[in-house]
C-alpha angles and dihedrals in degrees: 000000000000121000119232142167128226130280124271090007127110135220107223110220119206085265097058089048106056088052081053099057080047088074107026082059102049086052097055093043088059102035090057097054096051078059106253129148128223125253134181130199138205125254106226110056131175102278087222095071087075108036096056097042079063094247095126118048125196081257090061101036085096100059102066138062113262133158143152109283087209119216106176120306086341145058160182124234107238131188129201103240112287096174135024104215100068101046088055089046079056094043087055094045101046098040109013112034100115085070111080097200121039124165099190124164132187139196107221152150116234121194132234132176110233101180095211092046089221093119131048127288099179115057126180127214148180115220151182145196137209107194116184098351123159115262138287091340086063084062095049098049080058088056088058113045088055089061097047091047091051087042083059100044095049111253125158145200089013116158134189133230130200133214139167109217081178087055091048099059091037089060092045089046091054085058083080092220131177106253093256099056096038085052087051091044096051091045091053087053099049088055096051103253099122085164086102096047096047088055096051118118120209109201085234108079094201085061097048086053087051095049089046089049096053102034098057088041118125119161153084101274141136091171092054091061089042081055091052095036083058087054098048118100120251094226095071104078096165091059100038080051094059101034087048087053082049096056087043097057097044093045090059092046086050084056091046096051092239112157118222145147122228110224114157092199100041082094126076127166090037100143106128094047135110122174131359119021122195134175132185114224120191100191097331099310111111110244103178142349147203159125150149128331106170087161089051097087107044092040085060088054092261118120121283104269128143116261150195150167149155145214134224105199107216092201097068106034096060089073098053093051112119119239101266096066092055099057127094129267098290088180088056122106129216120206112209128200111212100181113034099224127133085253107045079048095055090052091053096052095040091054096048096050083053093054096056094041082057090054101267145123104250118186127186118225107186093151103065092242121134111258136204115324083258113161099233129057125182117200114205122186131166109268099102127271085320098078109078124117112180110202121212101205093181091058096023088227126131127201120194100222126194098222147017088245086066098050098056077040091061102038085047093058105049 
Protein backbone atom coordinates (compact mmCIF):
# COMPACT_ATOMS: atom_id res chain seq x y z
CA UNK A 1 0.00 0.00 0.00
CA UNK A 2 1.28 3.38 -0.91
CA UNK A 3 1.65 5.96 1.56
CA UNK A 4 0.11 9.26 0.95
CA UNK A 5 -0.71 12.29 2.55
CA UNK A 6 -3.90 14.16 2.33
CA UNK A 7 -5.00 16.24 -0.05
CA UNK A 8 -4.32 19.95 -0.10
CA UNK A 9 -1.93 19.54 2.87
CA UNK A 10 1.82 19.88 2.80
CA UNK A 11 4.59 18.10 4.36
CA UNK A 12 7.26 20.94 5.65
CA UNK A 13 11.13 19.68 4.94
CA UNK A 14 13.66 20.90 6.95
CA UNK A 15 14.13 23.42 4.28
CA UNK A 16 10.86 24.71 4.37
CA UNK A 17 11.09 24.92 7.94
CA UNK A 18 13.82 26.81 8.57
CA UNK A 19 12.41 29.45 6.21
CA UNK A 20 9.66 29.10 8.30
CA UNK A 21 11.38 29.93 11.70
CA UNK A 22 12.75 32.94 9.50
CA UNK A 23 9.49 34.38 9.69
CA UNK A 24 8.06 33.19 12.55
CA UNK A 25 11.10 34.84 14.10
CA UNK A 26 11.04 38.18 12.50
CA UNK A 27 7.21 38.41 13.74
CA UNK A 28 7.80 37.78 17.12
CA UNK A 29 10.69 39.93 17.22
CA UNK A 30 8.46 42.72 16.15
CA UNK A 31 5.66 41.97 17.66
CA UNK A 32 7.52 41.97 21.06
CA UNK A 33 8.91 45.26 20.77
CA UNK A 34 5.75 46.96 19.93
CA UNK A 35 4.97 45.50 23.11
CA UNK A 36 2.53 42.47 22.35
CA UNK A 37 2.18 39.31 24.11
CA UNK A 38 1.84 36.13 22.77
CA UNK A 39 -1.21 34.21 22.74
CA UNK A 40 -2.19 30.57 21.42
CA UNK A 41 -5.62 29.13 20.61
CA UNK A 42 -7.13 26.01 20.45
CA UNK A 43 -8.04 24.20 17.30
CA UNK A 44 -11.31 23.01 17.76
CA UNK A 45 -13.79 26.14 18.69
CA UNK A 46 -17.91 26.28 19.22
CA UNK A 47 -19.17 26.54 15.54
CA UNK A 48 -21.60 29.07 16.74
CA UNK A 49 -18.79 31.97 17.38
CA UNK A 50 -18.68 32.35 13.86
CA UNK A 51 -21.74 31.91 12.67
CA UNK A 52 -23.29 34.40 14.65
CA UNK A 53 -20.34 37.30 14.27
CA UNK A 54 -21.46 36.97 10.66
CA UNK A 55 -17.99 35.44 9.46
CA UNK A 56 -19.40 32.59 7.95
CA UNK A 57 -22.18 33.07 5.80
CA UNK A 58 -24.72 30.11 4.58
CA UNK A 59 -22.59 30.46 1.39
CA UNK A 60 -19.20 29.43 3.52
CA UNK A 61 -20.56 26.93 5.87
CA UNK A 62 -19.37 24.43 3.42
CA UNK A 63 -15.82 25.22 3.34
CA UNK A 64 -14.74 24.30 6.75
CA UNK A 65 -14.61 21.41 8.75
CA UNK A 66 -17.27 21.18 10.92
CA UNK A 67 -18.99 18.12 12.83
CA UNK A 68 -21.06 17.17 16.09
CA UNK A 69 -18.36 17.04 19.45
CA UNK A 70 -21.00 14.08 21.17
CA UNK A 71 -21.55 14.05 24.80
CA UNK A 72 -24.02 11.48 25.44
CA UNK A 73 -27.14 11.58 23.73
CA UNK A 74 -26.28 15.55 22.97
CA UNK A 75 -23.92 17.79 21.46
CA UNK A 76 -22.36 20.87 20.40
CA UNK A 77 -21.36 21.63 16.67
CA UNK A 78 -17.81 22.29 16.65
CA UNK A 79 -15.47 23.59 13.81
CA UNK A 80 -11.69 23.26 13.49
CA UNK A 81 -10.48 26.93 13.38
CA UNK A 82 -11.27 28.58 10.14
CA UNK A 83 -10.03 32.19 11.22
CA UNK A 84 -7.73 33.47 13.66
CA UNK A 85 -9.39 36.84 14.86
CA UNK A 86 -12.43 35.46 16.70
CA UNK A 87 -10.81 32.58 18.80
CA UNK A 88 -8.48 35.06 20.15
CA UNK A 89 -11.84 37.70 20.79
CA UNK A 90 -12.98 34.54 22.79
CA UNK A 91 -9.51 33.97 24.34
CA UNK A 92 -9.73 37.93 25.75
CA UNK A 93 -13.16 37.59 26.90
CA UNK A 94 -13.01 34.48 28.59
CA UNK A 95 -9.70 34.95 30.19
CA UNK A 96 -8.67 38.68 29.85
CA UNK A 97 -11.50 40.91 30.00
CA UNK A 98 -10.70 42.78 33.29
CA UNK A 99 -8.13 44.22 31.52
CA UNK A 100 -9.42 47.11 29.35
CA UNK A 101 -6.36 47.24 26.81
CA UNK A 102 -4.75 44.07 25.59
CA UNK A 103 -2.11 43.89 22.15
CA UNK A 104 -1.82 40.10 21.80
CA UNK A 105 -0.51 38.30 18.61
CA UNK A 106 -0.35 34.47 17.60
CA UNK A 107 1.41 32.19 15.00
CA UNK A 108 -1.40 29.44 13.67
CA UNK A 109 -2.80 27.20 11.07
CA UNK A 110 -6.43 27.69 10.25
CA UNK A 111 -8.34 25.06 8.22
CA UNK A 112 -10.52 25.30 4.82
CA UNK A 113 -12.14 22.83 2.87
CA UNK A 114 -11.05 23.12 -0.75
CA UNK A 115 -13.17 20.15 -2.47
CA UNK A 116 -10.41 19.35 -5.30
CA UNK A 117 -7.66 19.40 -2.83
CA UNK A 118 -5.54 21.28 -5.32
CA UNK A 119 -5.20 24.20 -3.12
CA UNK A 120 -4.29 24.42 0.43
CA UNK A 121 -6.32 23.44 3.31
CA UNK A 122 -4.13 24.19 5.78
CA UNK A 123 -2.84 28.05 5.82
CA UNK A 124 -0.56 29.43 8.12
CA UNK A 125 -0.59 32.95 9.47
CA UNK A 126 0.94 35.45 11.61
CA UNK A 127 -1.23 37.39 13.33
CA UNK A 128 -1.94 40.22 15.71
CA UNK A 129 -4.59 41.85 17.97
CA UNK A 130 -5.43 45.47 19.28
CA UNK A 131 -7.83 45.10 22.05
CA UNK A 132 -9.16 48.23 23.50
CA UNK A 133 -6.54 51.02 21.47
CA UNK A 134 -7.30 54.26 21.08
CA UNK A 135 -8.88 55.24 17.56
CA UNK A 136 -7.91 55.58 14.57
CA UNK A 137 -4.41 55.96 15.66
CA UNK A 138 -4.76 51.83 17.23
CA UNK A 139 -5.35 50.90 13.60
CA UNK A 140 -2.53 52.71 12.34
CA UNK A 141 -0.19 51.49 14.52
CA UNK A 142 -1.50 48.05 12.90
CA UNK A 143 -0.67 49.40 9.67
CA UNK A 144 2.73 49.80 10.83
CA UNK A 145 3.78 47.31 12.37
CA UNK A 146 2.85 45.10 9.16
CA UNK A 147 5.21 47.11 7.21
CA UNK A 148 7.94 46.98 9.52
CA UNK A 149 7.49 43.15 9.97
CA UNK A 150 7.50 42.58 5.86
CA UNK A 151 10.82 45.52 5.69
CA UNK A 152 12.59 42.98 8.04
CA UNK A 153 11.76 40.01 6.45
CA UNK A 154 12.88 41.26 2.84
CA UNK A 155 10.30 41.84 0.96
CA UNK A 156 10.27 43.84 -1.76
CA UNK A 157 8.19 45.72 -3.97
CA UNK A 158 5.08 45.28 -1.28
CA UNK A 159 2.19 47.91 -1.55
CA UNK A 160 -0.62 48.68 0.43
CA UNK A 161 -3.73 49.08 -0.23
CA UNK A 162 -6.47 50.88 1.77
CA UNK A 163 -9.98 50.27 2.20
CA UNK A 164 -13.04 51.45 4.58
CA UNK A 165 -15.57 48.14 5.30
CA UNK A 166 -17.48 50.88 7.54
CA UNK A 167 -17.63 53.13 4.29
CA UNK A 168 -18.83 50.39 2.36
CA UNK A 169 -22.07 49.60 4.37
CA UNK A 170 -22.65 53.03 4.94
CA UNK A 171 -22.82 53.61 1.07
CA UNK A 172 -25.16 50.38 0.54
CA UNK A 173 -27.16 51.43 3.31
CA UNK A 174 -27.72 55.10 1.60
CA UNK A 175 -29.25 53.09 -1.44
CA UNK A 176 -32.34 52.99 0.78
CA UNK A 177 -33.11 49.31 -0.26
CA UNK A 178 -35.68 47.05 0.82
CA UNK A 179 -33.79 44.19 3.32
CA UNK A 180 -33.83 41.68 0.80
CA UNK A 181 -32.23 43.33 -1.63
CA UNK A 182 -29.61 45.17 0.80
CA UNK A 183 -28.83 41.30 2.24
CA UNK A 184 -28.33 40.21 -1.48
CA UNK A 185 -26.34 43.26 -2.17
CA UNK A 186 -24.01 42.87 0.72
CA UNK A 187 -23.55 39.17 -0.03
CA UNK A 188 -22.62 39.93 -3.58
CA UNK A 189 -19.86 42.45 -2.09
CA UNK A 190 -18.29 40.20 0.40
CA UNK A 191 -17.69 37.88 -2.21
CA UNK A 192 -16.15 40.22 -4.40
CA UNK A 193 -18.64 40.76 -6.97
CA UNK A 194 -19.13 45.06 -6.53
CA UNK A 195 -21.04 44.84 -10.49
CA UNK A 196 -23.97 45.08 -8.79
CA UNK A 197 -22.95 47.81 -6.67
CA UNK A 198 -21.64 49.71 -9.14
CA UNK A 199 -24.84 49.46 -10.86
CA UNK A 200 -26.79 50.42 -8.10
CA UNK A 201 -29.04 53.89 -8.40
CA UNK A 202 -29.86 56.08 -5.09
CA UNK A 203 -32.87 58.26 -5.76
CA UNK A 204 -30.76 60.99 -4.70
CA UNK A 205 -28.21 62.04 -7.99
CA UNK A 206 -25.59 63.75 -5.72
CA UNK A 207 -25.20 60.28 -4.09
CA UNK A 208 -24.89 58.44 -7.10
CA UNK A 209 -22.11 60.91 -8.01
CA UNK A 210 -20.66 60.19 -4.70
CA UNK A 211 -20.87 56.00 -5.08
CA UNK A 212 -19.33 56.33 -8.74
CA UNK A 213 -16.51 58.67 -7.29
CA UNK A 214 -15.44 56.41 -4.74
CA UNK A 215 -15.92 53.38 -6.23
CA UNK A 216 -13.63 53.99 -9.41
CA UNK A 217 -11.07 55.73 -7.09
CA UNK A 218 -7.58 54.48 -7.08
CA UNK A 219 -5.11 56.53 -5.88
CA UNK A 220 -3.03 58.03 -3.07
CA UNK A 221 -5.08 60.77 -2.06
CA UNK A 222 -6.42 62.52 1.18
CA UNK A 223 -7.68 65.22 -0.72
CA UNK A 224 -9.50 63.04 -2.80
CA UNK A 225 -11.62 61.73 0.29
CA UNK A 226 -11.90 66.09 1.85
CA UNK A 227 -13.45 66.66 -2.01
CA UNK A 228 -15.89 63.92 -1.53
CA UNK A 229 -16.45 64.65 1.96
CA UNK A 230 -17.61 68.57 0.40
CA UNK A 231 -20.22 66.59 -2.06
CA UNK A 232 -21.78 64.28 0.59
CA UNK A 233 -25.05 65.22 1.98
CA UNK A 234 -25.31 66.51 5.71
CA UNK A 235 -28.27 64.35 6.57
CA UNK A 236 -26.20 60.90 6.53
CA UNK A 237 -24.50 60.88 9.57
CA UNK A 238 -23.52 57.11 9.50
CA UNK A 239 -21.68 57.60 6.26
CA UNK A 240 -19.90 61.48 6.98
CA UNK A 241 -18.72 59.48 10.48
CA UNK A 242 -16.81 56.71 8.58
CA UNK A 243 -15.52 58.62 5.69
CA UNK A 244 -14.33 61.35 8.33
CA UNK A 245 -12.42 58.33 10.30
CA UNK A 246 -11.07 57.53 6.56
CA UNK A 247 -9.57 61.01 5.96
CA UNK A 248 -8.28 60.79 9.33
CA UNK A 249 -6.42 57.74 8.87
CA UNK A 250 -4.91 58.64 5.50
CA UNK A 251 -4.05 61.98 6.57
CA UNK A 252 -1.82 60.49 9.53
CA UNK A 253 -0.18 57.97 7.18
CA UNK A 254 0.53 61.24 4.63
CA UNK A 255 2.35 62.78 7.73
CA UNK A 256 4.14 59.50 8.38
CA UNK A 257 5.44 59.04 4.78
CA UNK A 258 3.72 55.81 4.42
CA UNK A 259 3.14 54.97 1.00
CA UNK A 260 -0.31 53.48 0.06
CA UNK A 261 -3.02 53.27 -2.67
CA UNK A 262 -6.93 53.85 -1.84
CA UNK A 263 -9.03 51.24 -3.60
CA UNK A 264 -12.76 50.57 -1.87
CA UNK A 265 -13.08 47.28 -3.60
CA UNK A 266 -9.80 46.08 -3.22
CA UNK A 267 -11.37 44.38 -0.06
CA UNK A 268 -13.91 40.93 -0.08
CA UNK A 269 -14.97 38.59 3.20
CA UNK A 270 -15.14 41.39 5.14
CA UNK A 271 -18.16 40.48 7.39
CA UNK A 272 -17.03 40.98 10.80
CA UNK A 273 -15.32 44.79 9.98
CA UNK A 274 -16.04 47.86 10.77
CA UNK A 275 -13.82 50.69 9.89
CA UNK A 276 -10.38 50.74 8.01
CA UNK A 277 -9.54 47.99 5.93
CA UNK A 278 -5.73 47.34 4.58
CA UNK A 279 -4.15 44.67 2.63
CA UNK A 280 -0.19 43.96 1.50
CA UNK A 281 0.19 42.95 -1.95
CA UNK A 282 3.96 41.47 -3.38
CA UNK A 283 3.24 41.48 -7.31
CA UNK A 284 -0.03 40.98 -7.15
CA UNK A 285 -0.07 37.99 -4.83
CA UNK A 286 -1.85 39.12 -0.76
CA UNK A 287 0.30 38.80 1.46
CA UNK A 288 -1.69 40.02 4.82
CA UNK A 289 -4.78 41.66 5.91
CA UNK A 290 -6.39 43.49 8.42
CA UNK A 291 -8.50 46.55 10.16
CA UNK A 292 -10.53 47.59 12.36
CA UNK A 293 -13.68 45.47 14.22
CA UNK A 294 -14.90 47.68 17.07
CA UNK A 295 -18.49 45.38 16.98
CA UNK A 296 -16.44 42.25 17.16
CA UNK A 297 -16.21 42.09 21.08
CA UNK A 298 -19.84 42.91 22.47
CA UNK A 299 -21.43 40.95 19.77
CA UNK A 300 -19.50 38.06 21.19
CA UNK A 301 -20.99 38.81 24.42
CA UNK A 302 -17.58 40.84 25.69
CA UNK A 303 -17.94 44.80 26.69
CA UNK A 304 -18.16 47.40 24.07
CA UNK A 305 -14.68 48.41 23.51
CA UNK A 306 -12.76 49.52 19.66
CA UNK A 307 -10.63 46.72 17.93
CA UNK A 308 -8.20 45.76 15.52
CA UNK A 309 -6.07 43.43 14.25
CA UNK A 310 -4.02 41.98 11.12
CA UNK A 311 -2.69 38.84 9.43
CA UNK A 312 0.45 37.97 7.93
CA UNK A 313 -0.31 34.94 5.70
CA UNK A 314 3.27 32.25 5.92
CA UNK A 315 2.32 30.50 2.63
CA UNK A 316 2.87 33.11 0.58
CA UNK A 317 5.41 34.75 1.89
CA UNK A 318 7.85 31.88 1.71
CA UNK A 319 8.01 32.31 -1.58
CA UNK A 320 8.88 36.21 -1.56
CA UNK A 321 11.66 35.79 0.76
CA UNK A 322 14.91 36.86 -0.76
CA UNK A 323 17.49 34.52 -1.02
CA UNK A 324 19.28 35.16 1.90
CA UNK A 325 16.60 34.06 4.20
CA UNK A 326 16.38 30.76 2.54
CA UNK A 327 20.04 29.60 2.96
CA UNK A 328 21.55 27.33 5.90
CA UNK A 329 23.20 28.42 9.21
CA UNK A 330 26.66 29.98 7.62
CA UNK A 331 27.81 30.85 11.34
CA UNK A 332 27.24 26.54 12.37
CA UNK A 333 29.85 24.46 12.84
CA UNK A 334 30.17 20.95 11.99
CA UNK A 335 32.73 18.62 14.08
CA UNK A 336 34.19 15.62 11.90
CA UNK A 337 35.68 12.56 13.08
CA UNK A 338 38.15 11.44 10.87
CA UNK A 339 39.13 8.56 12.47
CA UNK A 340 36.04 6.66 14.43
CA UNK A 341 38.04 5.77 18.06
CA UNK A 342 36.59 6.39 21.88
CA UNK A 343 39.01 9.14 22.03
CA UNK A 344 38.74 11.00 18.72
CA UNK A 345 34.89 10.72 19.77
CA UNK A 346 35.35 12.30 23.02
CA UNK A 347 37.11 15.18 21.40
CA UNK A 348 34.61 15.60 19.34
CA UNK A 349 32.14 15.75 21.77
CA UNK A 350 33.95 17.58 23.92
CA UNK A 351 34.61 20.22 21.22
CA UNK A 352 30.96 20.52 20.06
CA UNK A 353 29.46 21.01 23.64
CA UNK A 354 32.11 23.87 23.81
CA UNK A 355 30.92 25.37 20.85
CA UNK A 356 27.25 25.77 22.03
CA UNK A 357 28.07 26.66 24.93
CA UNK A 358 29.99 29.46 22.90
CA UNK A 359 26.86 30.33 21.20
CA UNK A 360 27.10 28.27 18.22
CA UNK A 361 25.45 25.64 16.24
CA UNK A 362 27.72 22.52 16.75
CA UNK A 363 26.89 19.25 14.69
CA UNK A 364 28.70 15.59 15.06
CA UNK A 365 29.64 13.78 11.89
CA UNK A 366 30.77 10.75 12.82
CA UNK A 367 29.58 9.02 9.42
CA UNK A 368 31.78 10.73 6.76
CA UNK A 369 29.14 12.03 5.22
CA UNK A 370 29.13 15.49 4.18
CA UNK A 371 27.24 17.48 6.39
CA UNK A 372 25.16 21.25 6.12
CA UNK A 373 26.74 23.68 4.01
CA UNK A 374 27.92 25.17 7.49
CA UNK A 375 30.99 27.55 7.16
CA UNK A 376 33.14 26.01 9.53
CA UNK A 377 34.38 22.44 9.61
CA UNK A 378 36.57 20.99 12.27
CA UNK A 379 38.29 18.14 11.45
CA UNK A 380 39.26 15.94 14.49
CA UNK A 381 41.48 12.83 14.13
CA UNK A 382 43.32 10.69 16.83
CA UNK A 383 46.87 12.08 17.30
CA UNK A 384 46.34 14.08 20.65
CA UNK A 385 45.19 17.88 21.00
CA UNK A 386 47.36 18.50 18.18
CA UNK A 387 45.30 17.31 15.74
CA UNK A 388 42.96 19.64 15.06
CA UNK A 389 42.52 21.54 11.40
CA UNK A 390 39.70 24.02 11.46
CA UNK A 391 38.47 24.69 7.86
CA UNK A 392 36.97 28.38 6.80
CA UNK A 393 34.63 27.39 3.70
CA UNK A 394 33.63 30.86 3.12
CA UNK A 395 37.46 31.96 2.67
CA UNK A 396 38.88 28.17 1.63
CA UNK A 397 41.40 28.64 3.88
CA UNK A 398 42.71 25.76 7.08
CA UNK A 399 44.43 26.46 9.83
CA UNK A 400 46.25 23.29 12.14
CA UNK A 401 45.31 24.63 16.16
CA UNK A 402 46.82 23.35 19.26
CA UNK A 403 43.32 23.17 21.59
CA UNK A 404 39.92 23.17 21.62
CA UNK A 405 40.05 26.56 23.50
CA UNK A 406 41.59 28.01 20.25
CA UNK A 407 39.25 26.77 18.04
CA UNK A 408 35.90 28.37 19.80
CA UNK A 409 38.67 31.46 20.15
CA UNK A 410 38.96 31.66 16.90
CA UNK A 411 35.11 31.05 15.69
CA UNK A 412 34.24 33.54 18.30
CA UNK A 413 36.44 36.25 16.73
CA UNK A 414 35.61 36.30 13.49
Amino acid sequence: MENQKCKGMQDWLPDDMRRFRYVEDAFRDCCAKWGYHEVRTPILEYLHLFTTTGTLTPSMLGKVYSFLDWDGWSGERVVLRPDGTIPVARLYIDNLSKHELAKLFYVTNILAFEETGRESRERWQCGAEFLGGVKPVAEVEMILLAQEIVHKLGLRGVELCLSHAGLVKSLIKELKFDPDEEAKLVSHVLEGNWQPLSEAKSSNPDFNRILSLLLSFKGRSSGFLENVKALSPKNSPEFNSNLEDFITIVTLLDSLSCNYEIDLKAIRGFEYYTGICFQLFVDGAKIGGGGGYDDLIPLMGGKDMPACGFALYVDPILKWLPAESKEGNKLGVLVKAEEPTPEVARMCFVLAQSLRNAGQVAELDFAGIEGPDYRWVVLVSGKGMGSLALLDRKQGQRRELQTIEEIVSYIQGV
